[in-house]
PDB file as gemmi writes it, atoms N, CA and C in Angstrom:
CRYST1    1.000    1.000    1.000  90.00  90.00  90.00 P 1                      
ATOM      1  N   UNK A   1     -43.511   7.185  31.909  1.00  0.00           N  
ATOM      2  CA  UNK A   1     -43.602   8.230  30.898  1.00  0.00           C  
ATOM      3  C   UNK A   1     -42.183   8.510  30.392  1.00  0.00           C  
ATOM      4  N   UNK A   2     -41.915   8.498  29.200  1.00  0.00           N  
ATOM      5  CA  UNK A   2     -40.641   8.708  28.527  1.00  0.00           C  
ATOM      6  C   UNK A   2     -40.346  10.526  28.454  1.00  0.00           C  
ATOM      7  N   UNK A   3     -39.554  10.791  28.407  1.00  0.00           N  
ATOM      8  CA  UNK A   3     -38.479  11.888  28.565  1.00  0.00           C  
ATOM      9  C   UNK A   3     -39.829  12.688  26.890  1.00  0.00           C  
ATOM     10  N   UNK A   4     -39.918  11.900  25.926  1.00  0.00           N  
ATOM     11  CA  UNK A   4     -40.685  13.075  24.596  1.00  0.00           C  
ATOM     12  C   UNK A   4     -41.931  13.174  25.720  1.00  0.00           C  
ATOM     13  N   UNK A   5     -42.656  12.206  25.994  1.00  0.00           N  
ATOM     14  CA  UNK A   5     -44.191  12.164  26.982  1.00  0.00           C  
ATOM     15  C   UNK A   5     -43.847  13.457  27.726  1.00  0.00           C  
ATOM     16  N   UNK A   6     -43.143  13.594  28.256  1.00  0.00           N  
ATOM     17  CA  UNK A   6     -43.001  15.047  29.240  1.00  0.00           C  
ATOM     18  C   UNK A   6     -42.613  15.970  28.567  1.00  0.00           C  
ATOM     19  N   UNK A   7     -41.925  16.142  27.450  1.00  0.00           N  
ATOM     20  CA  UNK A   7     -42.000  16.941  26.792  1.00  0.00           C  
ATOM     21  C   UNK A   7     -43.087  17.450  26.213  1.00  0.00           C  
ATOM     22  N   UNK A   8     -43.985  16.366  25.655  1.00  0.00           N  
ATOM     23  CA  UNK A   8     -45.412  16.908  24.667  1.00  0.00           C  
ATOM     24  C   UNK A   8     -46.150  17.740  26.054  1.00  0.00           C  
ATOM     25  N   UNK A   9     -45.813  17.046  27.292  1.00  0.00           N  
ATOM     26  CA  UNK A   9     -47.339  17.654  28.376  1.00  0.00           C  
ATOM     27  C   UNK A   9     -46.801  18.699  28.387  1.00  0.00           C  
ATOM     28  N   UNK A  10     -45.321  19.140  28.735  1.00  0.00           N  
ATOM     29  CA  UNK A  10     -44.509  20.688  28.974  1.00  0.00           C  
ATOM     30  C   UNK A  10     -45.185  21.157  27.675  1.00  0.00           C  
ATOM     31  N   UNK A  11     -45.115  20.969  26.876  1.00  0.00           N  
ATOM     32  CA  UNK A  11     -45.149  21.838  25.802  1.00  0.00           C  
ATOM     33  C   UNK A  11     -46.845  22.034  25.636  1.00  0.00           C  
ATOM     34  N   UNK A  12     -47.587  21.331  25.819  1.00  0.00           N  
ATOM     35  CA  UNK A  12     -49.298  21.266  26.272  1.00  0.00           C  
ATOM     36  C   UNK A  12     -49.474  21.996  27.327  1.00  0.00           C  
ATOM     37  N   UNK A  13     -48.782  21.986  28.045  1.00  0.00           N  
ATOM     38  CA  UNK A  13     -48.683  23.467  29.343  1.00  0.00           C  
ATOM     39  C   UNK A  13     -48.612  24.389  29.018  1.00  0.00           C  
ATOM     40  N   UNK A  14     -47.494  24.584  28.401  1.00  0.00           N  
ATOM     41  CA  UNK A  14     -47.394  26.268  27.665  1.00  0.00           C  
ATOM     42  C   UNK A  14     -48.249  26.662  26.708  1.00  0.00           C  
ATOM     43  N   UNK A  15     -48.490  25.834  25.757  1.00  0.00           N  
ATOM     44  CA  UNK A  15     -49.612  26.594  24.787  1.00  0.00           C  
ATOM     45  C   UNK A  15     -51.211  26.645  25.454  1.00  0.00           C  
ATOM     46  N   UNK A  16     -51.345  25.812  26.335  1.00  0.00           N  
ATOM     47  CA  UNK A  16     -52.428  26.691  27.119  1.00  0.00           C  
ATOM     48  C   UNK A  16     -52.296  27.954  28.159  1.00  0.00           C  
ATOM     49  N   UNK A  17     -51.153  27.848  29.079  1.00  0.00           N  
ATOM     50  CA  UNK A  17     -50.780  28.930  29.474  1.00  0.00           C  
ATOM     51  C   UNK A  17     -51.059  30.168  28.683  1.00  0.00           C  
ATOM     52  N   UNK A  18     -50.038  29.893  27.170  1.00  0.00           N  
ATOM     53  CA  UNK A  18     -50.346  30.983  26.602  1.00  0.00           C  
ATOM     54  C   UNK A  18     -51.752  31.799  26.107  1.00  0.00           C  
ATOM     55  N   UNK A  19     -52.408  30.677  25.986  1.00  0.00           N  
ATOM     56  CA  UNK A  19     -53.723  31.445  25.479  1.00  0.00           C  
ATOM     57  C   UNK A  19     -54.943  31.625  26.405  1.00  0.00           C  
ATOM     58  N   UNK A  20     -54.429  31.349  27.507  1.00  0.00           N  
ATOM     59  CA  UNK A  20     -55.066  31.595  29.050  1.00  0.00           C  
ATOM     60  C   UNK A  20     -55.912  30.854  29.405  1.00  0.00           C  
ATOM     61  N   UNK A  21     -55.899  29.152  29.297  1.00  0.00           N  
ATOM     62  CA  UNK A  21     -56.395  28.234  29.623  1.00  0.00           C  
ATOM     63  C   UNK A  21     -55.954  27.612  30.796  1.00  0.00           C  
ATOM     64  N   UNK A  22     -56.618  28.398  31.766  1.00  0.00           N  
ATOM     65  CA  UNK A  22     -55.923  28.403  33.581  1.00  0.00           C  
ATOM     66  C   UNK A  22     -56.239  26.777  34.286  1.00  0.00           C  
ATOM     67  N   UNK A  23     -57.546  26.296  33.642  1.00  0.00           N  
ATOM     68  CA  UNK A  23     -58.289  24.976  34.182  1.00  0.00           C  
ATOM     69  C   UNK A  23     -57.023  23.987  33.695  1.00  0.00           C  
ATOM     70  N   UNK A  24     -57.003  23.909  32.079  1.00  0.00           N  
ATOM     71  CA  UNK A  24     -56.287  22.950  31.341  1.00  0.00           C  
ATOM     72  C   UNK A  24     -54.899  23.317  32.010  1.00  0.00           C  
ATOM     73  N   UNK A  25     -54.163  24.404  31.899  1.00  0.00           N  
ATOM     74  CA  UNK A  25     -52.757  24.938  32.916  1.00  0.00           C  
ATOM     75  C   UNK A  25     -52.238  23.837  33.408  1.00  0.00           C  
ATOM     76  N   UNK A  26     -53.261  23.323  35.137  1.00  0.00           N  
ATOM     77  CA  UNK A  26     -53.190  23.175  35.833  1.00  0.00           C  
ATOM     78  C   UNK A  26     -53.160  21.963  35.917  1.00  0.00           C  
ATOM     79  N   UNK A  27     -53.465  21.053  34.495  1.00  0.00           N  
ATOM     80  CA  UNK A  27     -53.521  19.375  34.668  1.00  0.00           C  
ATOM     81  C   UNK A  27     -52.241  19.059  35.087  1.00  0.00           C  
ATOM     82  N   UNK A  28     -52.523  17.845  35.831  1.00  0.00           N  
ATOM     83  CA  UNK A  28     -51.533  17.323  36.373  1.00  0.00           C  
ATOM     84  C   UNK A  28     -50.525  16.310  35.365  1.00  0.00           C  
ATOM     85  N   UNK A  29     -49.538  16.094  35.399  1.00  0.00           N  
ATOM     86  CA  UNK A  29     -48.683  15.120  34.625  1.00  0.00           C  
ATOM     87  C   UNK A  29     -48.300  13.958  35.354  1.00  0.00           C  
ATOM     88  N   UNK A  30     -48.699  13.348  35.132  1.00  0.00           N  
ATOM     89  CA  UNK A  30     -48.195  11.637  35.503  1.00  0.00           C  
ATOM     90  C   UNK A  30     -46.744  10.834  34.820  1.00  0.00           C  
ATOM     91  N   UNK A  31     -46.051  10.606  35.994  1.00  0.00           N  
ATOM     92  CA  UNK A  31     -44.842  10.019  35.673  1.00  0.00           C  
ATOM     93  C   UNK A  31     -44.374   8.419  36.044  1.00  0.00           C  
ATOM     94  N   UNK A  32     -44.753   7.626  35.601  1.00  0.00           N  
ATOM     95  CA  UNK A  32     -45.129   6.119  35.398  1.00  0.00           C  
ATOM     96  C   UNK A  32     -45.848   5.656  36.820  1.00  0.00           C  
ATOM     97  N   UNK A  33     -47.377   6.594  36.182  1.00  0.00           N  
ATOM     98  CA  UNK A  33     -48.518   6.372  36.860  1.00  0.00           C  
ATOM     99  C   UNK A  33     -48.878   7.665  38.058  1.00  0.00           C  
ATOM    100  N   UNK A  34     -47.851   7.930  38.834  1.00  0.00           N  
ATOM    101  CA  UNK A  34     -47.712   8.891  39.646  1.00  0.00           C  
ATOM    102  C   UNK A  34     -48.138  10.192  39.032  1.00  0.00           C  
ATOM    103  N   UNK A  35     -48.856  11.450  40.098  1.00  0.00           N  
ATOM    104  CA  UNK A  35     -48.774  12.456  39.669  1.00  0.00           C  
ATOM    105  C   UNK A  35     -47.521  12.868  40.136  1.00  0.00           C  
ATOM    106  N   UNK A  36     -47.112  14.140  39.128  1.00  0.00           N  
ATOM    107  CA  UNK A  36     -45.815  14.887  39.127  1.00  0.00           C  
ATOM    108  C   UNK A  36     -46.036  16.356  39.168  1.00  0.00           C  
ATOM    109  N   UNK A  37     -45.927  17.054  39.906  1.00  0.00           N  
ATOM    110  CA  UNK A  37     -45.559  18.348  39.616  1.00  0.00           C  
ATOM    111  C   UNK A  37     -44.448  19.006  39.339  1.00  0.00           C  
ATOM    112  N   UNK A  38     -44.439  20.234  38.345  1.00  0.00           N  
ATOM    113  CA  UNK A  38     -43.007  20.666  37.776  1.00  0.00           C  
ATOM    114  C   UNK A  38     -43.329  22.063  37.811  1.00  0.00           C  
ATOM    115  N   UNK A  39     -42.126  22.668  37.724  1.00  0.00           N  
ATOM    116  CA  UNK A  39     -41.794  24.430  38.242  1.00  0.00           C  
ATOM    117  C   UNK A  39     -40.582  24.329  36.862  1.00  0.00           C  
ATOM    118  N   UNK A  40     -40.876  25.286  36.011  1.00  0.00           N  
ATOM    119  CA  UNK A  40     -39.939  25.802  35.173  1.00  0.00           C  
ATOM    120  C   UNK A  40     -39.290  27.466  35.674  1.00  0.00           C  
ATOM    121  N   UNK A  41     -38.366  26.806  35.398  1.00  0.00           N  
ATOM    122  CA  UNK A  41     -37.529  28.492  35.290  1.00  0.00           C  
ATOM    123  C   UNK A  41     -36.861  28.821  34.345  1.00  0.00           C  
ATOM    124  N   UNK A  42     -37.185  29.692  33.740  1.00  0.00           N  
ATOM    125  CA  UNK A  42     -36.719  30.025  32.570  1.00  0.00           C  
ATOM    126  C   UNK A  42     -36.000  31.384  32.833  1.00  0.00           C  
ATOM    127  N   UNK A  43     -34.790  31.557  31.214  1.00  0.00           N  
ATOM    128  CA  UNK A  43     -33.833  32.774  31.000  1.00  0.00           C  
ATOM    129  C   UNK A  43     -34.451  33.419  29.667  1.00  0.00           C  
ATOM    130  N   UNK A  44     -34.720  34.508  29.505  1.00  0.00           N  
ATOM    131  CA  UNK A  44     -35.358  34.899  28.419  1.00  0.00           C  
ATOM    132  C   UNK A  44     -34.169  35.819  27.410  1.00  0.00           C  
ATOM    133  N   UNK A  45     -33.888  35.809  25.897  1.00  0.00           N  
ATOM    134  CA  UNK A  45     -33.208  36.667  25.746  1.00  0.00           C  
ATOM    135  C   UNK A  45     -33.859  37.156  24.545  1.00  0.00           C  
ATOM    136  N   UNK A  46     -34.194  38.157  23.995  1.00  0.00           N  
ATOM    137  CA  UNK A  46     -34.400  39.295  22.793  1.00  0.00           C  
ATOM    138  C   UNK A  46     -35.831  38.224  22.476  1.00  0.00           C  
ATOM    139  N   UNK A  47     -36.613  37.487  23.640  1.00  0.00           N  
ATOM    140  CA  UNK A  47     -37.981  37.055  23.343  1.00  0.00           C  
ATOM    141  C   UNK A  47     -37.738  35.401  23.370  1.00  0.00           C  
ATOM    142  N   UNK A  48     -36.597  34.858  23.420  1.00  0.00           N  
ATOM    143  CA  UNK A  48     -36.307  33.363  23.136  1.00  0.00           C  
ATOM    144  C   UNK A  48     -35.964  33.118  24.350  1.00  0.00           C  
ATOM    145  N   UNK A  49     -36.467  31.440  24.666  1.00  0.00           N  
ATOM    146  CA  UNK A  49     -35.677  31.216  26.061  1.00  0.00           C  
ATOM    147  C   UNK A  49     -34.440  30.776  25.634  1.00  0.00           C  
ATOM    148  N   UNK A  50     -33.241  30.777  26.363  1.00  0.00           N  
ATOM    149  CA  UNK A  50     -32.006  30.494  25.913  1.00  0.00           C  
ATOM    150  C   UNK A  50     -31.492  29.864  27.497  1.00  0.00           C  
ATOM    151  N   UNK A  51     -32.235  29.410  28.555  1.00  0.00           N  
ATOM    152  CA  UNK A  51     -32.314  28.618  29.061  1.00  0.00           C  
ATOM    153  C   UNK A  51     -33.560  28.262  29.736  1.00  0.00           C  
ATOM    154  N   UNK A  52     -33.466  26.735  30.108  1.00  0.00           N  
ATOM    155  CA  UNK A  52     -34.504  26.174  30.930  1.00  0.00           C  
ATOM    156  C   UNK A  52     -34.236  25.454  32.128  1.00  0.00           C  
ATOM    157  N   UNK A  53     -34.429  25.090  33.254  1.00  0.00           N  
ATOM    158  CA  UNK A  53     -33.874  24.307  34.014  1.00  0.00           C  
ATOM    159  C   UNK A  53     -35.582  24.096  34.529  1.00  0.00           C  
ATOM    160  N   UNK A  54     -35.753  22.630  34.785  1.00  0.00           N  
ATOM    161  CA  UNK A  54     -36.871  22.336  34.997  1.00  0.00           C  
ATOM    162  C   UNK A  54     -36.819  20.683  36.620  1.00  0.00           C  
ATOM    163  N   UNK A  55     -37.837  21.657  37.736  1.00  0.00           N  
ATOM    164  CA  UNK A  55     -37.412  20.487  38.569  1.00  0.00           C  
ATOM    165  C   UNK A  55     -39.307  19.926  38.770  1.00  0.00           C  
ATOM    166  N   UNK A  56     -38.951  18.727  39.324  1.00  0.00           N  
ATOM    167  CA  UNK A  56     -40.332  17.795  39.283  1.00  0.00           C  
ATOM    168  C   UNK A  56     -40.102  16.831  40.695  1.00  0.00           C  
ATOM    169  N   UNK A  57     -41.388  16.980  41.243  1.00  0.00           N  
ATOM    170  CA  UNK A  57     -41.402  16.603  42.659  1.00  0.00           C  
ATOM    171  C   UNK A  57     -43.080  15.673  42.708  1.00  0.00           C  
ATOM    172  N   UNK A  58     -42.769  14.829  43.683  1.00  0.00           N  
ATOM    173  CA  UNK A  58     -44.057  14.554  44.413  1.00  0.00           C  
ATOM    174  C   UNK A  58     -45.044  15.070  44.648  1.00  0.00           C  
ATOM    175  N   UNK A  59     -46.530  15.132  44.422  1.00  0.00           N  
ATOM    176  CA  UNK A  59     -47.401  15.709  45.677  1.00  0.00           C  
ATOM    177  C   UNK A  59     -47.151  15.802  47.059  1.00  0.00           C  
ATOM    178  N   UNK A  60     -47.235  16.589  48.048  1.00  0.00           N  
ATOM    179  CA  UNK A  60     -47.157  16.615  49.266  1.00  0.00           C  
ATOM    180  C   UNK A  60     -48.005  17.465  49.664  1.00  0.00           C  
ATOM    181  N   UNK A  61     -47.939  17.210  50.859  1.00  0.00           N  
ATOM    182  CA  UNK A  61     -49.014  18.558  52.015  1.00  0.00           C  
ATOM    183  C   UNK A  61     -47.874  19.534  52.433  1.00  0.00           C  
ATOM    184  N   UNK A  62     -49.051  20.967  52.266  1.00  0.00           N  
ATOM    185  CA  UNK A  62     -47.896  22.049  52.880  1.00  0.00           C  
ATOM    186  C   UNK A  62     -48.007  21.815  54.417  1.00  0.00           C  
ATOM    187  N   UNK A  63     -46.977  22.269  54.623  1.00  0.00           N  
ATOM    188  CA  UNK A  63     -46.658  22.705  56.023  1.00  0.00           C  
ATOM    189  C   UNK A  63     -47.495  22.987  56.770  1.00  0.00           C  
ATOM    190  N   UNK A  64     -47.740  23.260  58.113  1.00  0.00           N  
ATOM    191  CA  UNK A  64     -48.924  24.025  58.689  1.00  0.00           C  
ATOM    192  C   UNK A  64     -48.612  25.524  58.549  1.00  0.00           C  
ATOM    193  N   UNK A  65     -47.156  25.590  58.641  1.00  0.00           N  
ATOM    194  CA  UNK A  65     -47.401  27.400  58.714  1.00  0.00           C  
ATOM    195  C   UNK A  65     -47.362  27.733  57.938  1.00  0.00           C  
ATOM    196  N   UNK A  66     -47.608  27.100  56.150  1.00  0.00           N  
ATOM    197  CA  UNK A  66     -48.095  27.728  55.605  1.00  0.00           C  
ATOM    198  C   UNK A  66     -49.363  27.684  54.373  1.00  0.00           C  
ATOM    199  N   UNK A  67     -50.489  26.539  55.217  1.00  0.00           N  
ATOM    200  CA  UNK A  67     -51.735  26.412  54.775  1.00  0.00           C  
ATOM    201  C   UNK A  67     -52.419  27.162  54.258  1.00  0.00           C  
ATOM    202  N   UNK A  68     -52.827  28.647  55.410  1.00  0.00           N  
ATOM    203  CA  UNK A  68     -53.164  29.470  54.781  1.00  0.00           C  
ATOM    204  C   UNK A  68     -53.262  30.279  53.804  1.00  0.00           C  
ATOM    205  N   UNK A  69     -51.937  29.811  52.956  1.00  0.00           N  
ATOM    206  CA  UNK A  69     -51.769  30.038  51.259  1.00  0.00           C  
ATOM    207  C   UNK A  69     -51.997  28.886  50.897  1.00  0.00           C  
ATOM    208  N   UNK A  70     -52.360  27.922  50.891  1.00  0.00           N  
ATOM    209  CA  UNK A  70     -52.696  26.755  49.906  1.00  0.00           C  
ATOM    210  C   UNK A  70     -53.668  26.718  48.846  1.00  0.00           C  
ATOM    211  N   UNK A  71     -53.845  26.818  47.486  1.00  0.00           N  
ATOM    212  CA  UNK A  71     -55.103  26.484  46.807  1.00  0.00           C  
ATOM    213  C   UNK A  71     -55.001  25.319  46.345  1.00  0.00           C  
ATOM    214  N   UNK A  72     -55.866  24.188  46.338  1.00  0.00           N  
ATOM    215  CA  UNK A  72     -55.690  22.932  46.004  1.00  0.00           C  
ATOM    216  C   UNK A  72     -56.034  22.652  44.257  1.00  0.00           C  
ATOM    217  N   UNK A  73     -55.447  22.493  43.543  1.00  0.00           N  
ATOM    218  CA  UNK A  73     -55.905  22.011  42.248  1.00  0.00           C  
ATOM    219  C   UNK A  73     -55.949  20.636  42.243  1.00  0.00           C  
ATOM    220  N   UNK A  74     -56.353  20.622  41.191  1.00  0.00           N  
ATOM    221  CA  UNK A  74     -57.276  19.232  40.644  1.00  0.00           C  
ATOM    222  C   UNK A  74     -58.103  18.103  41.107  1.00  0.00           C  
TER     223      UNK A  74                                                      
END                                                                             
């Protein structure tokens, strides 16, 4: 998946986010073939983000001690 490909899904994330499409949210993104999960953090200023820093990891299993919070998507 090229660097725009992750851009269009980021940006397909947020406009469902925004309009509260929790199922669609939650699709997964594939990164040459692999699923990927990603965590944005964002800086907000007068309503604009004016930063982003965005990290992307593997699937994995949680921990045992802390299963008991796990919800599994997709």
């Amino acid at each position: 998946m090229q660097e725009e490909d992750i851009r269009k899904a980021l940006d397909m994330h947020w406009h469902v986010s925004a309009v509260g499409d929790a199922n669609a949210e939650h699709d997964i993104i594939t990164y040459e073939g692999r699923a990927t999960y990603t965590v944005s953090i964002m800086e907000f200023h007068d309503g604009k983000v004016v930063h982003e820093t965005q990290y992307f990891a593997d699937p994995f299993e949680a921990p045992a001690w802390r299963q008991q919070w796990v919800e599994r998507v997709g």
